[in-house]
C-alpha positions in Angstrom: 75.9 122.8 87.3 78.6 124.5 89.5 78.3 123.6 93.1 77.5 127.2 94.1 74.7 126.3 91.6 73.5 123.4 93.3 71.0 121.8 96.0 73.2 119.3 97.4 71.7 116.2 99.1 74.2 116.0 102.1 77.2 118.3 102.7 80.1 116.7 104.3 82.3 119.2 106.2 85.7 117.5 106.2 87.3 115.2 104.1 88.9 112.3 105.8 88.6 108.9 106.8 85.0 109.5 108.1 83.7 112.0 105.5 85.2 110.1 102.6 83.7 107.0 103.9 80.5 108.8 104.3 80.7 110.4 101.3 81.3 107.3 99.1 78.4 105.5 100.8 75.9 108.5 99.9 77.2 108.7 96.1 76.2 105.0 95.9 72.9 105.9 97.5 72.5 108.0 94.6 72.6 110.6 96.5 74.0 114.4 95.1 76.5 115.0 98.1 79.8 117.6 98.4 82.3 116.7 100.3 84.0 120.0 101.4 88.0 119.9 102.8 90.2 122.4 104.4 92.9 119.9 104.4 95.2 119.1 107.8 93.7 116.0 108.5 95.2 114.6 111.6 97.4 112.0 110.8 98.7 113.7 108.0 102.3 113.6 110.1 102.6 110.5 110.1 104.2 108.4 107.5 101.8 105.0 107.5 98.9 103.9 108.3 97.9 101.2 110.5 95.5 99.3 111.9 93.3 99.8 108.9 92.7 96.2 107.1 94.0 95.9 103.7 95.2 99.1 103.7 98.4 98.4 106.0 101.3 100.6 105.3 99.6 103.0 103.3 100.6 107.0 103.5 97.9 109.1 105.0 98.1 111.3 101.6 97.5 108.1 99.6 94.3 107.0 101.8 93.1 110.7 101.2 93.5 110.4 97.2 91.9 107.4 97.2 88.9 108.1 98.5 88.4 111.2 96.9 89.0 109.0 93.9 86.1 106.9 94.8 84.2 109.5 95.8 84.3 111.0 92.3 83.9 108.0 90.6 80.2 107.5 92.4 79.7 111.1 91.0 80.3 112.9 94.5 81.4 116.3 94.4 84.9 116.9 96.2 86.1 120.7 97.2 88.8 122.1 98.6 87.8 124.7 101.2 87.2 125.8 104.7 83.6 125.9 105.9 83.4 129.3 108.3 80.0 128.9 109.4 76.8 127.1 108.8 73.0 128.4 109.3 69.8 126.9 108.3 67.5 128.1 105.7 64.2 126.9 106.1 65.0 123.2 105.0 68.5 123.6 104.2 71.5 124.3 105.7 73.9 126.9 103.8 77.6 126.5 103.8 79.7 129.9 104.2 83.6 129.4 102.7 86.3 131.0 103.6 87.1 133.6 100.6 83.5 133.8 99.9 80.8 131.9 98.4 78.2 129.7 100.0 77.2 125.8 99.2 73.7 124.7 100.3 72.4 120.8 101.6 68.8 119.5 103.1 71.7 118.0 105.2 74.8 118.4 106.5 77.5 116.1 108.1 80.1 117.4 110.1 84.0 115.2 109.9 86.5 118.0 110.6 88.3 115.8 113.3 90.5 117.9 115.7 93.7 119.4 116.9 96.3 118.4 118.8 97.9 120.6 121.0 101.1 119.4 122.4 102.4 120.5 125.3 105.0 123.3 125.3 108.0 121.5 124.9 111.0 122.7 122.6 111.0 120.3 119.6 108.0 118.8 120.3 105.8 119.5 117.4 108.7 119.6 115.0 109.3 115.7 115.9 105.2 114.5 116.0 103.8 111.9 113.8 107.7 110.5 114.1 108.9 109.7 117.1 106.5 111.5 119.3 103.6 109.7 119.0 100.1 109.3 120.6 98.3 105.8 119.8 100.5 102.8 120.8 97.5 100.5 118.3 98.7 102.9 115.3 102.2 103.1 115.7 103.4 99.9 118.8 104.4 97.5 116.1 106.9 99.3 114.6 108.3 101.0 118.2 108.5 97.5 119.6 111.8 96.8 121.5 112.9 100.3 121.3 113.2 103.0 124.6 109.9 104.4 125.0 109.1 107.3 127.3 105.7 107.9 128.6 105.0 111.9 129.3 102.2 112.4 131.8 99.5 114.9 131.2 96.9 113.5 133.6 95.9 110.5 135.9 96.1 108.3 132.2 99.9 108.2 132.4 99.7 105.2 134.4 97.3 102.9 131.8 99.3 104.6 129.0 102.6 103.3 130.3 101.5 100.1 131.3 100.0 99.5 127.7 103.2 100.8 126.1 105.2 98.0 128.2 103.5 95.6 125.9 105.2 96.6 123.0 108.5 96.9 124.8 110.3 95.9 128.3 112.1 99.3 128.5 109.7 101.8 129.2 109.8 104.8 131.6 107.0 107.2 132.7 107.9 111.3 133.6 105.7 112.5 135.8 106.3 116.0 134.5 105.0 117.3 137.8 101.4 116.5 136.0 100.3 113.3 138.4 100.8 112.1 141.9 101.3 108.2 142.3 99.5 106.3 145.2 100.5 103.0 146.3 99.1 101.0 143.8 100.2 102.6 140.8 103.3 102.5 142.4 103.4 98.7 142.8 101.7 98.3 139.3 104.6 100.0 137.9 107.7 98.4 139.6 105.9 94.9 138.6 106.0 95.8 135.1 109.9 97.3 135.4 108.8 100.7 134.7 111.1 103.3 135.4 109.8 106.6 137.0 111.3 110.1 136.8 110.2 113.3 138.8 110.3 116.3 137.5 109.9 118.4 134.4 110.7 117.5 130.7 112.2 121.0 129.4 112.8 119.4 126.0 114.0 117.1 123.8 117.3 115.7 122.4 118.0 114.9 118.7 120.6 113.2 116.4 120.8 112.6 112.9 116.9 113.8 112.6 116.3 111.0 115.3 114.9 111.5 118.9 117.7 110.4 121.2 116.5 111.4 124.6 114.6 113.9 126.7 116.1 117.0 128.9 114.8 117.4 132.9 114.6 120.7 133.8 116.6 120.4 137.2 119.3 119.1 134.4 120.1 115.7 133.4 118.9 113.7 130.6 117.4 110.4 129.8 118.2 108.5 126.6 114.9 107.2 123.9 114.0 106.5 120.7 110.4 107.0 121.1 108.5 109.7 123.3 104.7 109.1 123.6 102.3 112.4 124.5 98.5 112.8 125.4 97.7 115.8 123.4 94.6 118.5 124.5 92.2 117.0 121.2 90.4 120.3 120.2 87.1 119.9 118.2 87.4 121.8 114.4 83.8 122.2 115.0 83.3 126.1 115.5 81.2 126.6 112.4 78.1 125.4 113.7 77.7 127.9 116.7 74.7 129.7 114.4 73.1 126.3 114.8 73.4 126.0 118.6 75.9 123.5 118.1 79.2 123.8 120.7 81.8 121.3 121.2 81.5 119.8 124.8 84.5 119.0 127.5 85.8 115.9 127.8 85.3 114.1 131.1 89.2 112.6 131.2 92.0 115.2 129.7 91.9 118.1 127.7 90.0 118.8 124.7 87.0 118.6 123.4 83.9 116.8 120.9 80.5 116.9 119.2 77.6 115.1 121.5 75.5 112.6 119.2 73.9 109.8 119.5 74.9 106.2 118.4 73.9 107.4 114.3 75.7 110.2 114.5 72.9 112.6 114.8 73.7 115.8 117.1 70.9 118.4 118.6 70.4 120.0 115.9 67.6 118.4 113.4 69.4 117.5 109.8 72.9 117.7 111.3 75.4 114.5 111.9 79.3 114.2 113.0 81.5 111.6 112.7 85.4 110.7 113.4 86.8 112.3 115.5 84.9 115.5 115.6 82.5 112.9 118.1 85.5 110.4 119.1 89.3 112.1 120.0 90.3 108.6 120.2 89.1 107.1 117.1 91.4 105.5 114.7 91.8 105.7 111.1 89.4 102.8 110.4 86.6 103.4 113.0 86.6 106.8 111.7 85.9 105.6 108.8 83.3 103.0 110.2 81.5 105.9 111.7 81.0 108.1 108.9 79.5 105.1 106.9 77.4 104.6 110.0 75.9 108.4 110.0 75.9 107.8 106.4 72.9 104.8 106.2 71.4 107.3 109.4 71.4 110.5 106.9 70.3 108.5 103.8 67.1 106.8 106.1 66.3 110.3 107.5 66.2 111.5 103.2 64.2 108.7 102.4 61.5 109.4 105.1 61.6 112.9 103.8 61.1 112.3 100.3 58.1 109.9 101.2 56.3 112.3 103.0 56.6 115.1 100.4 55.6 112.3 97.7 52.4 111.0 100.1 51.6 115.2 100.1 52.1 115.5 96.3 50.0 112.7 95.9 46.8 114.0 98.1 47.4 117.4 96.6 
């Protein structure tokens, strides 16, 4: 039957780490579930993965295949497609696609991570995922040693430096005109040997296809190898506003999430998240640990379903 064709189970809106994850775990439930993916999964820049045991080293693209592989092997469904907006039908929720066509669930699962937006600096994007990088846990091993510049967005600057000084003793934080030091940050950072530089990062120097240093605006220029950003995280999650579903602001920085609860489960009744989408911060592998997570949540919520239309089957 072609999915159009079909009452799916679950529909999973997104198809990385977490919705693969969840995905796989719903197939085994025996569960008929879609996984639905518009592609541009986050990490997609970057070149490995880390931090995600056993699978050390692996290319992004690689950890995608796989799990679709899995996915399909369980007899999930996986789509390629972008989800533009979701509304509920008495028990079901139905899927509009970009392009046209619908897919319809009893429940739905929302992984569609987020965006990073990068501040406006010339050759910023061009050089993310490389070296411009965010998450000191996914990429601090293999920057170690190397000249590591901190770019301030916010009052984080400060932890962020400090935690990048573990992975190397030549460190330097720009204030970028972004945050004001007091005293103590001050003395924190001259006790770790952390250089400071006022001013405004105009852009970045490259040689060979290698960052070599960052420009100031009142002129100058400070030599790296590595340049780590706090992007604005923007939630994917516009396609449940029929469902009075909006992504909320975060309380530290830019950007922006899905409210659930520790399952998973949102305000809306038959509607989970996962990843990112809920967590900006998450990492390849608790992404993954979350959409298994709202999996067992989703599959528990069926079962109690399915029992109380057998217990009314059964007095009819």
């Amino acid at each position: 039957m072609a999915p159009q064709e079909r009452l799916f189970d679950v529909a999973v809106i997104g198809g990385g780490p977490a919705g693969l994850s969840a995905g796989v775990a719903l197939a085994r439930a025996l569960r008929s579930v879609l996984v639905v993916d518009a592609g541009g999964q986050r990490n997609l820049s970057a070149r490995e993965v880390h931090g995600f045991l056993s699978r050390e080293g692996m290319s992004p693209q690689d950890l995608v295949a796989a799990g679709r592989e899995e996915l399909e092997r369980y007899g999930g469904t996986a789509e390629h497609g972008l989800v533009t907006s979701v509304r509920r039908q008495e028990d079901t929720f139905v899927l509009s696609l970009k392009g046209g066509g619908t897919r319809t669930a009893r429940r739905l699962l929302v992984a569609t991570g987020i965006t990073d937006d990068l501040p406006a600096i010339s050759g910023l994007a061009e050089r993310w995922g490389r070296d411009v990088l965010y998450c000191p846990y996914c990429h601090g091993w293999e920057i170690k040693g190397q000249r590591i510049g901190v770019l301030a967005s916010d009052a984080r600057a400060v932890p962020e430096a400090l935690t990048f000084r573990q992975w190397s003793p030549d460190v330097t934080l720009f204030l970028n005109n972004a945050v004001l030091l007091g005293p103590e940050e001050e003395e924190q950072l001259r006790a770790r040997s952390i250089r400071v530089v006022e001013g405004t990062v105009s852009g970045l120097e490259v040689r060979e296809d290698k960052l070599a240093g960052v420009r100031l605006d009142g002129g100058g220029s400070v030599a790296l190898d590595v340049l780590a950003v706090s992007p604005a995280a923007t939630s994917k999650a516009t396609m449940l506003r029929r469902l009075g579903l909006e992504p909320c602001g975060l309380e530290e920085g830019k950007g922006s999430y899905l409210e659930t609860d520790e399952s998973g489960r949102t305000a809306c009744p038959g509607v989970w998240a996962a990843g990112n989408a809920v967590d900006v911060s998450a990492q390849v592998m608790t992404a993954a640990a979350a959409g298994l997570r709202a999996a067992a949540a989703i599959n528990a919520d069926l079962v109690l379903a399915d029992t109380r239309q057998a217990v009314a089957a059964a007095r009819a």
